[in-house]
mmCIF file of the C-alpha atoms, coordinates in Angstrom:
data_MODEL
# 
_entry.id   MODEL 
# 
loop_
_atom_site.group_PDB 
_atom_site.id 
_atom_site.type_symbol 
_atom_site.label_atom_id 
_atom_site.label_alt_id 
_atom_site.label_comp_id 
_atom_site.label_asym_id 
_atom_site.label_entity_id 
_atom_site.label_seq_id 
_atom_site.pdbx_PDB_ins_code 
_atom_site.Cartn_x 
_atom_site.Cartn_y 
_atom_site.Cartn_z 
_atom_site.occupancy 
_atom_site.B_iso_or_equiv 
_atom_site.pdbx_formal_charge 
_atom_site.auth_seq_id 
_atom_site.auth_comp_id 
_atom_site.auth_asym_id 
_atom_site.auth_atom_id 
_atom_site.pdbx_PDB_model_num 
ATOM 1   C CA . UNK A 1 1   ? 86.845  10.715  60.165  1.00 0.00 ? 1   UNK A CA 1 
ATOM 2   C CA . UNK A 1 2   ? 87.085  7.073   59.208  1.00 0.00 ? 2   UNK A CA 1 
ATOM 3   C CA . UNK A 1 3   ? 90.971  7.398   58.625  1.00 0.00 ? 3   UNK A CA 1 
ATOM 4   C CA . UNK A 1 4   ? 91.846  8.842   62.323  1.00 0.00 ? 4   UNK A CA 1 
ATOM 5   C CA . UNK A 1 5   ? 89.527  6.427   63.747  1.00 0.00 ? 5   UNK A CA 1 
ATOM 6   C CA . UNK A 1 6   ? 92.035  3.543   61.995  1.00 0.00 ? 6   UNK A CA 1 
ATOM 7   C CA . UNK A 1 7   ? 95.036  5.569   62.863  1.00 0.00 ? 7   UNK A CA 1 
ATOM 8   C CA . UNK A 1 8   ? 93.589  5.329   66.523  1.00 0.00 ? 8   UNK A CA 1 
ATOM 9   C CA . UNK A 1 9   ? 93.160  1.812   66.324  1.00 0.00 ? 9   UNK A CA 1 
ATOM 10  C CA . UNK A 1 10  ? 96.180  0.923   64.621  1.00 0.00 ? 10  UNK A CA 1 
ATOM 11  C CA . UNK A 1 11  ? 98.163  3.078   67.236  1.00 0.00 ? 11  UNK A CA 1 
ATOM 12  C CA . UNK A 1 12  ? 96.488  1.446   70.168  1.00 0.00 ? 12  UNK A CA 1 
ATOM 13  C CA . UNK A 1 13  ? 96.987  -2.033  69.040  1.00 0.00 ? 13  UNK A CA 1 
ATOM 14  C CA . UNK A 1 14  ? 100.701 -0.864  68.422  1.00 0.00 ? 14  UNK A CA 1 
ATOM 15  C CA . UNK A 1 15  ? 100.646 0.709   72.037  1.00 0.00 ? 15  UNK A CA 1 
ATOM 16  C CA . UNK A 1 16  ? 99.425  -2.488  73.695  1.00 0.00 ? 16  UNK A CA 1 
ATOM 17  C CA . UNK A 1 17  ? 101.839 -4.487  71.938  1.00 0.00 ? 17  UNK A CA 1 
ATOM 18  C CA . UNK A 1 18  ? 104.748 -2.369  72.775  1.00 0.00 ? 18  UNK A CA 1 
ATOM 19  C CA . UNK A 1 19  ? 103.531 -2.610  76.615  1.00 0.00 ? 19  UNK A CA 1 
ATOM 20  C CA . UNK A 1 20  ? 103.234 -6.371  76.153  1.00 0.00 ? 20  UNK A CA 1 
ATOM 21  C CA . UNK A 1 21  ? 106.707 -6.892  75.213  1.00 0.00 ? 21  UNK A CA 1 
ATOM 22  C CA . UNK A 1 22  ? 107.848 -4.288  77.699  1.00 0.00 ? 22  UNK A CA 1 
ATOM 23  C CA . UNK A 1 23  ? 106.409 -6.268  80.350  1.00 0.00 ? 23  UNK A CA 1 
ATOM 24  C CA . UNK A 1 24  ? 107.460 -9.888  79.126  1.00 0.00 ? 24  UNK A CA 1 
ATOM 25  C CA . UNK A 1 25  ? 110.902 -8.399  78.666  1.00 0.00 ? 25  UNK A CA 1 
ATOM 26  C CA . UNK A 1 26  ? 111.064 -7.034  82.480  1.00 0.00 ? 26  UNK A CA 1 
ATOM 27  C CA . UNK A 1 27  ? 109.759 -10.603 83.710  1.00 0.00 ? 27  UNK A CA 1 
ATOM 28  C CA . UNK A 1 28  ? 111.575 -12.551 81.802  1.00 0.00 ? 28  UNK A CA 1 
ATOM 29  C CA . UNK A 1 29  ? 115.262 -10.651 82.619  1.00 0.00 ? 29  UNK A CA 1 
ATOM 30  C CA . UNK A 1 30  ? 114.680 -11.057 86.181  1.00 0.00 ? 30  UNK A CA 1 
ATOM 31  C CA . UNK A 1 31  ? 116.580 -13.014 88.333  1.00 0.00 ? 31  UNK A CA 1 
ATOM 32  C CA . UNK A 1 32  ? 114.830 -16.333 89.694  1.00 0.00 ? 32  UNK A CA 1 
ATOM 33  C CA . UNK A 1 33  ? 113.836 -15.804 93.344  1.00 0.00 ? 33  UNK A CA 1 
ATOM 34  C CA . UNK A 1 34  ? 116.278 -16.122 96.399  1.00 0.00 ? 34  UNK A CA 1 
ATOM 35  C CA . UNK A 1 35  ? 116.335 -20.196 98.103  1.00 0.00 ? 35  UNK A CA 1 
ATOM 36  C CA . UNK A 1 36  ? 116.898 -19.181 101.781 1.00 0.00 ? 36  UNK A CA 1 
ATOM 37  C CA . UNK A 1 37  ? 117.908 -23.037 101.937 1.00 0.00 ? 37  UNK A CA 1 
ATOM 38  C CA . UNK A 1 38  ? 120.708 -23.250 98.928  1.00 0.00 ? 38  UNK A CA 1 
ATOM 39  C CA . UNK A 1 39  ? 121.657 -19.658 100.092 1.00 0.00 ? 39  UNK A CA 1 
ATOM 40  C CA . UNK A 1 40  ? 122.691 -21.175 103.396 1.00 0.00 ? 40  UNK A CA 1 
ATOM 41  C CA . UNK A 1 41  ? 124.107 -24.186 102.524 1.00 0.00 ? 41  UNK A CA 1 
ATOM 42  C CA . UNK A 1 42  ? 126.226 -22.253 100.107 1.00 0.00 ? 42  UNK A CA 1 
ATOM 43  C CA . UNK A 1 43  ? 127.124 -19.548 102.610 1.00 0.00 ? 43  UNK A CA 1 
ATOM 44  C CA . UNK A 1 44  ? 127.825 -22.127 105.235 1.00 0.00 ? 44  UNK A CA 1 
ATOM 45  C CA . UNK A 1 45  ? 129.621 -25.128 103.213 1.00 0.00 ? 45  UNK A CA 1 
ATOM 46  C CA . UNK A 1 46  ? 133.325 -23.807 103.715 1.00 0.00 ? 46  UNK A CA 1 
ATOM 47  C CA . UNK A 1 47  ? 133.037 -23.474 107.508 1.00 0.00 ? 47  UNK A CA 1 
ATOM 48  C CA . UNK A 1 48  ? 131.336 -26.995 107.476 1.00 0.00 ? 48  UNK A CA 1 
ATOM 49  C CA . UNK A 1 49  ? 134.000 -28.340 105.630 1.00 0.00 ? 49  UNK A CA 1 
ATOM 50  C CA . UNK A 1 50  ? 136.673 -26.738 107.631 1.00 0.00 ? 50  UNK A CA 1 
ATOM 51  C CA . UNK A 1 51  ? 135.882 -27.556 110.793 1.00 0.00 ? 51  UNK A CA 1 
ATOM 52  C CA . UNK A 1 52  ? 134.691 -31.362 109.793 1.00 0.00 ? 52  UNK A CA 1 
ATOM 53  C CA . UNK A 1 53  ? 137.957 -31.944 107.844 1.00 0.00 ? 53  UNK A CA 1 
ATOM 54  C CA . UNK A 1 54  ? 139.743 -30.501 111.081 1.00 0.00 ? 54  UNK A CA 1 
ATOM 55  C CA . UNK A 1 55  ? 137.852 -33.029 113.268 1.00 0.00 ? 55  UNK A CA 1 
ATOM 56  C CA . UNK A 1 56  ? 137.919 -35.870 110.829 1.00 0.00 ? 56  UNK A CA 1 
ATOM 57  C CA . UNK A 1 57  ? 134.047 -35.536 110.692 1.00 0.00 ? 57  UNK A CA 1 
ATOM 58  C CA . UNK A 1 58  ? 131.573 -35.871 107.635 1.00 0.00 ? 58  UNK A CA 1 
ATOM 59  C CA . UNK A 1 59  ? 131.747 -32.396 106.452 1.00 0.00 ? 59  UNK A CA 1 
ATOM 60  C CA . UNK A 1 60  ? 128.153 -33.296 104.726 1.00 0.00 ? 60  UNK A CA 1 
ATOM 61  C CA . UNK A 1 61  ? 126.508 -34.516 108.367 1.00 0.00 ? 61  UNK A CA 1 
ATOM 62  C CA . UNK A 1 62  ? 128.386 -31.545 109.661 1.00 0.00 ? 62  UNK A CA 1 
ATOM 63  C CA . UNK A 1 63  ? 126.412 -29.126 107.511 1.00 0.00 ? 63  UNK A CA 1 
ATOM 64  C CA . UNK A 1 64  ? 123.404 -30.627 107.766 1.00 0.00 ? 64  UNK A CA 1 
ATOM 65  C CA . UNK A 1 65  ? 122.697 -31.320 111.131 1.00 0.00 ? 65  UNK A CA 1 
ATOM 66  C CA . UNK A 1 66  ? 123.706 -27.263 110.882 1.00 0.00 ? 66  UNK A CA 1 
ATOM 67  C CA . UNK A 1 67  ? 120.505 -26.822 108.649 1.00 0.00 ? 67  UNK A CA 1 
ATOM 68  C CA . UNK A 1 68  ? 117.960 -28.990 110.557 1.00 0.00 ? 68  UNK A CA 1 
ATOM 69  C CA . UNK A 1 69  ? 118.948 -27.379 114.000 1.00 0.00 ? 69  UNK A CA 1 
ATOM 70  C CA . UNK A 1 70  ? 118.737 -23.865 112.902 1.00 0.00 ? 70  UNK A CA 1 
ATOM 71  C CA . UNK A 1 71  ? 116.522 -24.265 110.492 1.00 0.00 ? 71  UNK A CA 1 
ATOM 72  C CA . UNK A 1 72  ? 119.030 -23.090 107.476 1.00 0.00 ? 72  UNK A CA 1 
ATOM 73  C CA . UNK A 1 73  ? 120.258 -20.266 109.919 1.00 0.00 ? 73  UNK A CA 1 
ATOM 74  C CA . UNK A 1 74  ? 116.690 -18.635 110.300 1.00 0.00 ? 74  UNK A CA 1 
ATOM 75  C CA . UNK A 1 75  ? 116.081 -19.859 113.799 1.00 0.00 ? 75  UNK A CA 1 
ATOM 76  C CA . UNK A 1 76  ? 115.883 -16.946 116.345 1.00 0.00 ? 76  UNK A CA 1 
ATOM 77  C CA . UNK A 1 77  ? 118.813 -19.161 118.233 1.00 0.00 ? 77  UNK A CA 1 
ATOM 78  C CA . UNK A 1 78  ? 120.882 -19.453 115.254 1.00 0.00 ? 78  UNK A CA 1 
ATOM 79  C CA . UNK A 1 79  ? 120.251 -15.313 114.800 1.00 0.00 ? 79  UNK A CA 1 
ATOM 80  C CA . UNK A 1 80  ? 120.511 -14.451 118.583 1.00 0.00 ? 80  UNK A CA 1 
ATOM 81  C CA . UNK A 1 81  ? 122.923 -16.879 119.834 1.00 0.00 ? 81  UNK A CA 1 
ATOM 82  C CA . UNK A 1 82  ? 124.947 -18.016 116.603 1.00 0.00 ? 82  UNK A CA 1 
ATOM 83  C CA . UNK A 1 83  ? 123.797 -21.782 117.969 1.00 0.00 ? 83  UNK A CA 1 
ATOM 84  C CA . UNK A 1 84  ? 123.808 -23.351 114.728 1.00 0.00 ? 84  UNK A CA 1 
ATOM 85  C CA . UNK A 1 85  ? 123.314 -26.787 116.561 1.00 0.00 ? 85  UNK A CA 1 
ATOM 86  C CA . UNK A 1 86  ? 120.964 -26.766 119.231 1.00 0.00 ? 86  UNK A CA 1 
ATOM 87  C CA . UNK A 1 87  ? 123.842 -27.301 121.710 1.00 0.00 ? 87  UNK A CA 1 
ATOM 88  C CA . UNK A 1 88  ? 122.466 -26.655 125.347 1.00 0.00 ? 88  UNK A CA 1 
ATOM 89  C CA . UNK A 1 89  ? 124.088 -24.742 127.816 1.00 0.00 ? 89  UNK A CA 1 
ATOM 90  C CA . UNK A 1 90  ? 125.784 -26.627 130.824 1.00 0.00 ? 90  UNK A CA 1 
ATOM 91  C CA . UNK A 1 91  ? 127.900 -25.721 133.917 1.00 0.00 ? 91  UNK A CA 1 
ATOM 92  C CA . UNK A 1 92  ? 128.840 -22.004 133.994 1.00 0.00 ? 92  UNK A CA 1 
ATOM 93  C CA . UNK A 1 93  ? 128.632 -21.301 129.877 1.00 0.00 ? 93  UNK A CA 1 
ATOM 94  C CA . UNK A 1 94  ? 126.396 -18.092 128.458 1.00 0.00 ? 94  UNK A CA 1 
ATOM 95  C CA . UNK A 1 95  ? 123.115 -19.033 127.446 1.00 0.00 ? 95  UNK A CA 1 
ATOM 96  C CA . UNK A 1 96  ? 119.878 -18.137 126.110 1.00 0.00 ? 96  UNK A CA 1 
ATOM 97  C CA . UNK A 1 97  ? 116.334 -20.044 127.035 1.00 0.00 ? 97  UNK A CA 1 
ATOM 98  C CA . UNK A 1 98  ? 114.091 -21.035 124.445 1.00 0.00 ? 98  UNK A CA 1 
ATOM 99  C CA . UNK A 1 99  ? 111.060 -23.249 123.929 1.00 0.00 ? 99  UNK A CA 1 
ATOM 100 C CA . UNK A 1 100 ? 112.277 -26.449 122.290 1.00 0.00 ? 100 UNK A CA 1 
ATOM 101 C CA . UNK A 1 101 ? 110.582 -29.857 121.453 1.00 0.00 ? 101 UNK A CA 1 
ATOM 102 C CA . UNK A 1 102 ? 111.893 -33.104 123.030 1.00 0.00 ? 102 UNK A CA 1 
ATOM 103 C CA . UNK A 1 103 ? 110.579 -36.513 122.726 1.00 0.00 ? 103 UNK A CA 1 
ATOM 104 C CA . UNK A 1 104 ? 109.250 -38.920 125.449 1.00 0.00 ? 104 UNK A CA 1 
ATOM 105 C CA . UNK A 1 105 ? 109.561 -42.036 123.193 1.00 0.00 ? 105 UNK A CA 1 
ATOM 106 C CA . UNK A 1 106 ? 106.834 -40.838 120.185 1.00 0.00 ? 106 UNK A CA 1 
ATOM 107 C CA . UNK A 1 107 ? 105.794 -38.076 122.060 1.00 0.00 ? 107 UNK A CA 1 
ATOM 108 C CA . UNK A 1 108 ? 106.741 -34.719 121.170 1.00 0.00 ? 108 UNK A CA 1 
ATOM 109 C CA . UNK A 1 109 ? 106.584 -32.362 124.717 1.00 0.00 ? 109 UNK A CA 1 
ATOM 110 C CA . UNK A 1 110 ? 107.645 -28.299 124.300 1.00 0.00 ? 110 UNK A CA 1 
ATOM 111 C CA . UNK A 1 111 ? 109.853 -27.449 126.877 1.00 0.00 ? 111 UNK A CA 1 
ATOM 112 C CA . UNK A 1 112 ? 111.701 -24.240 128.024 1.00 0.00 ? 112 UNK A CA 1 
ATOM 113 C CA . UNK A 1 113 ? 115.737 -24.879 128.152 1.00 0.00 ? 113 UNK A CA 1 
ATOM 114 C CA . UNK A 1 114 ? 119.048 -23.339 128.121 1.00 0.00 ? 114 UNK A CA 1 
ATOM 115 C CA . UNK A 1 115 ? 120.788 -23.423 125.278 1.00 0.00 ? 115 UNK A CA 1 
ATOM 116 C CA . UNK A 1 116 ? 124.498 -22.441 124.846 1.00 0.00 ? 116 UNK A CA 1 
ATOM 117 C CA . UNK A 1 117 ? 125.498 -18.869 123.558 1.00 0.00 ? 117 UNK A CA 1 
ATOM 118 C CA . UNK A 1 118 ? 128.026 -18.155 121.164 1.00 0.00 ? 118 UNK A CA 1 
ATOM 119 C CA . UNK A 1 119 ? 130.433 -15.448 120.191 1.00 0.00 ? 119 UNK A CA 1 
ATOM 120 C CA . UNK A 1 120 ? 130.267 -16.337 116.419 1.00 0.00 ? 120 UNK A CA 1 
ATOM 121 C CA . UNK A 1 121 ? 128.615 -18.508 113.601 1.00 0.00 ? 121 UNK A CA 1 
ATOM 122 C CA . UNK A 1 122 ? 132.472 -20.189 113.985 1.00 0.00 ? 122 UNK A CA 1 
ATOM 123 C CA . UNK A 1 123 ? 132.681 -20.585 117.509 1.00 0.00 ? 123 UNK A CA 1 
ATOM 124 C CA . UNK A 1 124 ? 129.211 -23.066 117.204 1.00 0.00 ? 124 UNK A CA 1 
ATOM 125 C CA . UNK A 1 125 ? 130.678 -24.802 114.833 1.00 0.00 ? 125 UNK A CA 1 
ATOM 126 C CA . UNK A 1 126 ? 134.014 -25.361 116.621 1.00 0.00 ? 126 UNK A CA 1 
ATOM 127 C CA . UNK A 1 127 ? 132.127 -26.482 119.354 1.00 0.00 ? 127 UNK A CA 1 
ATOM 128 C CA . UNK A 1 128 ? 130.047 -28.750 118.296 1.00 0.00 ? 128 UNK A CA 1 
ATOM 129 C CA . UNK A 1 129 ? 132.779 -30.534 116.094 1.00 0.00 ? 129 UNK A CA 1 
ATOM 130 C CA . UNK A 1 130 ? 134.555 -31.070 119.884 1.00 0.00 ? 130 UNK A CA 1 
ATOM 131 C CA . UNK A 1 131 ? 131.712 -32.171 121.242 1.00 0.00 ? 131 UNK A CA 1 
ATOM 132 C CA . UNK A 1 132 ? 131.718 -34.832 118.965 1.00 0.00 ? 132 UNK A CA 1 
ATOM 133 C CA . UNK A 1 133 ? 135.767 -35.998 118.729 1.00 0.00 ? 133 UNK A CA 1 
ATOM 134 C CA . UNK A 1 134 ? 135.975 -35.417 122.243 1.00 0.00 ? 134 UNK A CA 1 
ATOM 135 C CA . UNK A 1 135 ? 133.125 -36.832 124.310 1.00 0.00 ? 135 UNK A CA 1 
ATOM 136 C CA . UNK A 1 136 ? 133.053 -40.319 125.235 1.00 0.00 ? 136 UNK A CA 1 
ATOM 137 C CA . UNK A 1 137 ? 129.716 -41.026 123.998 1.00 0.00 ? 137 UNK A CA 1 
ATOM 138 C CA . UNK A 1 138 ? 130.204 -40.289 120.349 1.00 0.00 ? 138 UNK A CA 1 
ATOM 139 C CA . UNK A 1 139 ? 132.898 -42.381 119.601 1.00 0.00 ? 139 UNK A CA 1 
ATOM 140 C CA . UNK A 1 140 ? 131.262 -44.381 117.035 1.00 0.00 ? 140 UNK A CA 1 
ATOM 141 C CA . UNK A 1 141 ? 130.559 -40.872 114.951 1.00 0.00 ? 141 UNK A CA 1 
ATOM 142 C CA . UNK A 1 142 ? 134.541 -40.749 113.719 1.00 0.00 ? 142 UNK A CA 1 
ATOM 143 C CA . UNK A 1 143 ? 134.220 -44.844 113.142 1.00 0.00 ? 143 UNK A CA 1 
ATOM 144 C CA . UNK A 1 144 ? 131.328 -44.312 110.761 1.00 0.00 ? 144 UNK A CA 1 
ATOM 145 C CA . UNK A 1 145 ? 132.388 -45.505 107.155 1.00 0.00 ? 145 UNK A CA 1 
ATOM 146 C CA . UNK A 1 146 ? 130.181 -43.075 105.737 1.00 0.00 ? 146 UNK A CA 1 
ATOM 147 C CA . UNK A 1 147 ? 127.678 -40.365 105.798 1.00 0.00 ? 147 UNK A CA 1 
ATOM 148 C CA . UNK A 1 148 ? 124.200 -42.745 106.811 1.00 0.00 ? 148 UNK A CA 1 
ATOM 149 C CA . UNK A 1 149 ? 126.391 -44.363 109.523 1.00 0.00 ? 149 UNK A CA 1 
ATOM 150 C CA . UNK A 1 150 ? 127.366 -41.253 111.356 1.00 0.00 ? 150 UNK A CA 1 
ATOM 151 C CA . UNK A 1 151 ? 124.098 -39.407 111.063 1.00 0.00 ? 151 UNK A CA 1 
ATOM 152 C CA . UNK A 1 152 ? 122.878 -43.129 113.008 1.00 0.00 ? 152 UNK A CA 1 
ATOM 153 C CA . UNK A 1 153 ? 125.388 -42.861 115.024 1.00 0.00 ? 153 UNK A CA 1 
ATOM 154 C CA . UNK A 1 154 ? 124.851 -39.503 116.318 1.00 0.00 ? 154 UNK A CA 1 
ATOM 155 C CA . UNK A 1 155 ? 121.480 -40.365 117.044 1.00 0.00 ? 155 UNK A CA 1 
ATOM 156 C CA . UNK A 1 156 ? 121.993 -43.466 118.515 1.00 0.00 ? 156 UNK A CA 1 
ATOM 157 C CA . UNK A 1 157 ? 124.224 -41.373 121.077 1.00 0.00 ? 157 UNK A CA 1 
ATOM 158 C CA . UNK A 1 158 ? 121.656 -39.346 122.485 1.00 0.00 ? 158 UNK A CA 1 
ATOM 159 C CA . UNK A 1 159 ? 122.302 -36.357 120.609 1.00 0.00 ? 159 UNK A CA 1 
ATOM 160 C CA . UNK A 1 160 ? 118.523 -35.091 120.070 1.00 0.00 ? 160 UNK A CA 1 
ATOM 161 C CA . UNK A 1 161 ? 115.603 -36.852 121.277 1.00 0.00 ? 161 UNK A CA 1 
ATOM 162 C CA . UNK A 1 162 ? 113.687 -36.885 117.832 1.00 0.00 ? 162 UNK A CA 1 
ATOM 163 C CA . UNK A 1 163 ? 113.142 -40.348 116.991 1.00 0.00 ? 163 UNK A CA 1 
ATOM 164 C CA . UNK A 1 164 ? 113.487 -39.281 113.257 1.00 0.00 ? 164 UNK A CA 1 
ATOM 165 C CA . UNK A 1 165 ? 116.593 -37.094 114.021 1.00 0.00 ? 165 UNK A CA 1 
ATOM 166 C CA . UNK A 1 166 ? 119.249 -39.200 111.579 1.00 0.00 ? 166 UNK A CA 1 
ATOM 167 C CA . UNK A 1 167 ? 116.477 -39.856 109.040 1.00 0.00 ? 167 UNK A CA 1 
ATOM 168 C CA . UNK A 1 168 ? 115.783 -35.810 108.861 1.00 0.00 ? 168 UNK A CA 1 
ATOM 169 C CA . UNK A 1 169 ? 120.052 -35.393 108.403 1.00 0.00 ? 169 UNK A CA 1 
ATOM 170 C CA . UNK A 1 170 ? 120.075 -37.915 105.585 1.00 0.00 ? 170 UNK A CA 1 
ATOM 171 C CA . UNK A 1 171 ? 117.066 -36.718 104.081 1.00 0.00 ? 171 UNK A CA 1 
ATOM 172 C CA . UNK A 1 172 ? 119.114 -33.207 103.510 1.00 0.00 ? 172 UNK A CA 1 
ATOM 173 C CA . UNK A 1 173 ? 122.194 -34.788 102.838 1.00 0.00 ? 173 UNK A CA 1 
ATOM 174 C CA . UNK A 1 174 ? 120.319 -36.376 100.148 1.00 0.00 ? 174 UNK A CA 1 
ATOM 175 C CA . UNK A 1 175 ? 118.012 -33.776 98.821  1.00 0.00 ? 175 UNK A CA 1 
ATOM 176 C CA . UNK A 1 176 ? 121.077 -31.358 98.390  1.00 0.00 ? 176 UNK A CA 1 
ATOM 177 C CA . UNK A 1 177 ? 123.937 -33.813 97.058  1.00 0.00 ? 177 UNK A CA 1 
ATOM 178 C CA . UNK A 1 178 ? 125.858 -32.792 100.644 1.00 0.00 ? 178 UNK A CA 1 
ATOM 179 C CA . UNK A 1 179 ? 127.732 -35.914 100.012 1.00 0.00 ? 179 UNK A CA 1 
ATOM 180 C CA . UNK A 1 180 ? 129.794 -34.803 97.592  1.00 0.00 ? 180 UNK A CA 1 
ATOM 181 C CA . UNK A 1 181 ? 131.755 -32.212 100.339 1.00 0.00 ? 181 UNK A CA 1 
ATOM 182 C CA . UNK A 1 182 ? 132.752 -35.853 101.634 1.00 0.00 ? 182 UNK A CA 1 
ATOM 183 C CA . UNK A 1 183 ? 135.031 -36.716 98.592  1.00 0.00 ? 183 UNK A CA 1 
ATOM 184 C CA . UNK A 1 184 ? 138.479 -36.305 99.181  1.00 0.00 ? 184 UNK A CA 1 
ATOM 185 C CA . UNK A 1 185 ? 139.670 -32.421 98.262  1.00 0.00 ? 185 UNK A CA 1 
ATOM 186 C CA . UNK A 1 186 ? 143.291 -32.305 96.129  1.00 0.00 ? 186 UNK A CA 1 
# 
């Protein structure tokens, strides 16, 4: 009786181990989980650079001002409307309305507007990189030596009301190494 009680015990302890290292092996040979945020700053860095090199624009302001306005592409507008910018709609142009935030000075104030519709992820992008070469009030954007300047500078033109707006752009510039899609591509 004493011998199949030790058999017992020997096989349990050799059962538990078994499950141990079963389990340890499963965790350990999975893959890390999914970054929503690298996974769209990879996704999106060749159209950023693209369309910024095409402009003569800071392919790292370009991508993200991209990620703060649709929130790395989860934003129902980036989803619904591929507005990847928080462009708003004028004249005759498709649009959607949302609820936004704008700023009275310090004050943050939700809002309903119209914001501009798009065809395709590209076709926001596009856009928004002639909005910025071609209207008046964003000259000093293609002047800027570097990526801190024209993040200011886009501010400084009215583009958002957020008083922290170019801080928030550097801050993700920064926090991903963005800057390096500025360096010169041979």
């Amino acid at each position: 009786m004493r011998r199949s009680r030790r058999t017992s015990n020997v096989f349990f302890m050799f059962s538990a181990l078994l499950f141990i290292l079963i389990l340890f092996m499963a965790v350990a040979g999975r893959e890390p989980a999914s970054d929503p945020k690298t996974e769209y700053l990879a996704a999106t860095q060749h159209l950023a650079q693209k369309v910024a090199r095409d402009y003569g624009l800071f392919p790292s302001v370009t991508l993200a001002q991209s990620a703060l306005e649709s929130n790395y592409g989860q934003s129902e507008l980036s989803r619904a409307a591929n507005n990847y910018f928080g462009i708003k709609s004028t004249k005759d142009a498709p649009y959607v309305e949302y609820a936004t935030q704008e700023y009275e000075g310090t004050s943050p104030e939700q809002i309903v507007a119209k914001f501009r519709s798009y065809d395709s992820k590209w076709a926001s992008f596009e856009h928004y990189a002639t909005l910025l070469t071609r209207g008046r009030r964003y000259s000093q954007v293609k002047d800027a030596a570097n990526y801190v300047e024209a993040a200011r500078a886009i501010q400084q033109a009215g583009y958002a009301t957020d008083p922290n707006y170019a801080d928030k752009v550097i801050s993700i510039i920064e926090r991903y190494d963005l800057d390096a899609l500025d360096e010169p591509q041979f």
